[in-house]
C-alpha positions in Angstrom: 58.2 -7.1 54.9 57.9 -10.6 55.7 55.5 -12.0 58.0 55.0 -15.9 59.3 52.4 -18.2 58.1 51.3 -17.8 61.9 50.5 -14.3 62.5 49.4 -13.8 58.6 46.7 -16.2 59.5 45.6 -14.7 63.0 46.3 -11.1 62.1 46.3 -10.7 58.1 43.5 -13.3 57.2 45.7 -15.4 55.1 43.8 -17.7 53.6 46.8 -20.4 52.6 45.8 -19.2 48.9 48.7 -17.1 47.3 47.3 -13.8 46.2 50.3 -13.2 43.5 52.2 -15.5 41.5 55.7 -14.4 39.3 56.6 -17.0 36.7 59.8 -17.0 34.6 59.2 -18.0 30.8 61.0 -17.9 27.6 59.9 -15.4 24.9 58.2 -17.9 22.7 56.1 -19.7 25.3 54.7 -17.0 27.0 50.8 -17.5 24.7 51.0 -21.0 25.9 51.9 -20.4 29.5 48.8 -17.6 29.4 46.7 -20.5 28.1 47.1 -23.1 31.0 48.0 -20.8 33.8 44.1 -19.9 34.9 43.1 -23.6 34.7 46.4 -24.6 36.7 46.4 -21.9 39.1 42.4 -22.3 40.3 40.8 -25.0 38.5 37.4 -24.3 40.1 37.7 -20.7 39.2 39.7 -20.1 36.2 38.0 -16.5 35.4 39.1 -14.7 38.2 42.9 -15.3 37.4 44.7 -11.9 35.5 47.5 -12.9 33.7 49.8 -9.9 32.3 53.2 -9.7 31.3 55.4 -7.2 33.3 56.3 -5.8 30.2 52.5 -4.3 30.0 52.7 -2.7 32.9 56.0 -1.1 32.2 54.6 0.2 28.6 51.5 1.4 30.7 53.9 3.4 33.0 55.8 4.6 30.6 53.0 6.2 28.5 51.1 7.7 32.0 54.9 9.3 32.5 54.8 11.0 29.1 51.6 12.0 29.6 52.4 13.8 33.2 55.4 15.3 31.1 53.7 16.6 28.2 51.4 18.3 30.9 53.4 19.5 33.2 55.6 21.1 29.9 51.9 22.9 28.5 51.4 24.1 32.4 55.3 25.7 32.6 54.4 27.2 29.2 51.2 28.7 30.1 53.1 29.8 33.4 56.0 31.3 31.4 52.9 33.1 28.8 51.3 34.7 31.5 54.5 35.8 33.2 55.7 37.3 30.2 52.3 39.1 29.5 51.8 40.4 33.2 55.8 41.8 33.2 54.9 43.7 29.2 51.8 44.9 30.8 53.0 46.5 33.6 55.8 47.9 31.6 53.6 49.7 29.3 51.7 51.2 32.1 54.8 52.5 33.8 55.6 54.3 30.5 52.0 55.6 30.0 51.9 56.9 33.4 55.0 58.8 32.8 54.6 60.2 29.4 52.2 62.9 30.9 54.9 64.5 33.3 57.9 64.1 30.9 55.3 66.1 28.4 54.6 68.7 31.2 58.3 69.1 32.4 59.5 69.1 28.5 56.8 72.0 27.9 57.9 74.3 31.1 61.4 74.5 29.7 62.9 71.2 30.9 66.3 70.1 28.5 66.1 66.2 27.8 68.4 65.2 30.7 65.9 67.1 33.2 63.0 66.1 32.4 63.6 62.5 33.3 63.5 61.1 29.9 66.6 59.2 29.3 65.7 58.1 26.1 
């Protein structure tokens, strides 16, 4: 969004001062540009200047992204774990619960297919 020098004054309290400056530089000079950039930029206050390279920011990205990955992949694996371990569980219950009437039905006389085993 672009807003005139007017209303960033009255409404934004602009100051005049830019807040953010991009600069273009070849590979090589890029120390040297770091070096003079403060002084140039705001000779009175050279110390409150930041200079970074996009390039930082982009590796700092980059690494926050893998670490919300590697994460997110531990949390769908713990998910998956549990899952797994809840669906056994109630499996073995089902069977446990069962293996007293198939016992009953097989002792009163009931053939395999009868007794509700279908094992």
């Amino acid at each position: 969004m672009f807003v005139g020098r007017p209303a960033a004054r009255s409404e934004l309290a602009f100051d005049g001062n830019p807040t953010v400056l991009y600069i273009q530089t070849a590979e090589p000079a890029i120390e040297d540009v770091r070096a003079v950039l403060p002084e140039t930029v705001n000779p009175v206050q050279p110390a409150d200047v930041v200079v970074s390279r996009p390039s930082e920011a982009l590796l700092a990205r980059r690494a926050t992204e893998n670490a919300f990955s590697a994460l997110f992949l531990a949390l769908a694996a713990v998910a998956l774990l549990v899952g797994g371990i809840g669906v056994a569980n109630t499996m073995v219950v089902s069977v446990l619960e069962r293996r007293a009437e198939i016992g009953l039905r097989r002792a009163v006389g009931a053939t395999k297919g009868r007794s509700g085993d279908s094992s």
